[in-house]
C-alpha positions, -999 to 999 in steps of 0.1 A, spaced: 814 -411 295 789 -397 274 756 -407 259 737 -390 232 699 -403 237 677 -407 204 640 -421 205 639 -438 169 615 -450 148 637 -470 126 676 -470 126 703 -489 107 741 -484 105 763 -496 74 799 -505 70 813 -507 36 777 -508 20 764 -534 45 737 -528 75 757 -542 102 727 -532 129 694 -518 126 660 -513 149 624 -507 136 620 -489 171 637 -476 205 670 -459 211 698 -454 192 727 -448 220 760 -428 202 788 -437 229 815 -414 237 847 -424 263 872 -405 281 901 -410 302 889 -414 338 861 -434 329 852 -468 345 827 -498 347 805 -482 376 800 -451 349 790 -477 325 766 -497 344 751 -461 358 744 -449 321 732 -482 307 707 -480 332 697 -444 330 697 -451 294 671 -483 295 651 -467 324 646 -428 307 609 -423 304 608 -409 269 582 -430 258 547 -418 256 520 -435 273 480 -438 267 481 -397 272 508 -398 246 531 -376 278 565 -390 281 558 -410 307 570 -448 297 613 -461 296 620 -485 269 617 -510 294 580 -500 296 574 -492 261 590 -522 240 619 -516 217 658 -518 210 689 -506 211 712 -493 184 743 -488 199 770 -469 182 808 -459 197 816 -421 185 849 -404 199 836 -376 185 810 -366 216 843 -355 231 855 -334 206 865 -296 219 861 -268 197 870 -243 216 901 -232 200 895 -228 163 873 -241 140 890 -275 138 882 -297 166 906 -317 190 900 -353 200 923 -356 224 899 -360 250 889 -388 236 896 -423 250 921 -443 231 903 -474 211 927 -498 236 909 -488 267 877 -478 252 864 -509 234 865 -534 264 840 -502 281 817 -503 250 818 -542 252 808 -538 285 785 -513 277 765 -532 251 766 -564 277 753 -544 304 722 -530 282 716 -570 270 715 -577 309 680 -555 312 668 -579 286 668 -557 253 680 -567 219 712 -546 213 726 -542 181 761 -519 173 779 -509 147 817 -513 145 843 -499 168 863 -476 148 849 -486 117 839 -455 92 796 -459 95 767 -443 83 741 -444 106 703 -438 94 681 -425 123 646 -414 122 646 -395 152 609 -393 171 599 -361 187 625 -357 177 635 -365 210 672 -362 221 686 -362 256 722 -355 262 737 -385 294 766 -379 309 787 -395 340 
């Protein structure tokens, strides 16, 4: 499992011309599966994820968690965090996890994130988006179990 980390400002993602999710502030959270991966991994990152202390704090250091700071979650499923380049320029997602397996994980996901008491919103699984992030820092932190 993989999470790509964003402090945002403001996100939204649209399907088809419609905002299906948005945040004024917090995390946007893209979501990457692959075979192997299981609920513990999920409830490990959705924890690292609401706990990282990428927030500033009256110093303005990176000191607070979302949890601390106030803010939501914008919560998008992308195979492509487990795409391999390695061989040529066109990359392979075979790595990926097949949607069958993966959604109930990103369900499960999303769930465990609502369980620390923040507003999660997503996009759609599988669904061609385009997600809108204004990224503060910018601030990116690569999670992965």
């Amino acid at each position: 499992m993989r999470v790509l980390v964003q402090r945002s400002g403001n996100a939204s993602v649209k399907v088809d011309e419609k905002i299906v999710g948005k945040i004024d502030s917090g995390l946007v959270l893209l979501v990457g599966f692959t075979d192997g991966d299981t609920i513990e991994e999920v409830k490990h990152l959705a924890k690292k994820c609401v706990n990282l202390r990428i927030f500033p704090d009256e110093n303005d250091v990176m000191n607070k968690s979302l949890l601390d700071f106030g803010g939501d979650i914008l919560s998008i499923s992308q195979f492509t965090l487990y795409g391999d380049a390695h061989k040529g320029n066109r990359p392979s997602y075979i790595n990926a996890m097949k949607n069958d397996l993966a959604i109930p994980l990103y369900d499960a996901f999303n769930e465990e994130l609502r369980t620390y008491g923040v507003k999660v919103e997503t996009g759609i699984f599988g669904a061609d988006m385009e997600v809108s992030i204004t990224n503060i820092g910018p601030t990116t932190i690569w999670l992965e179990k």
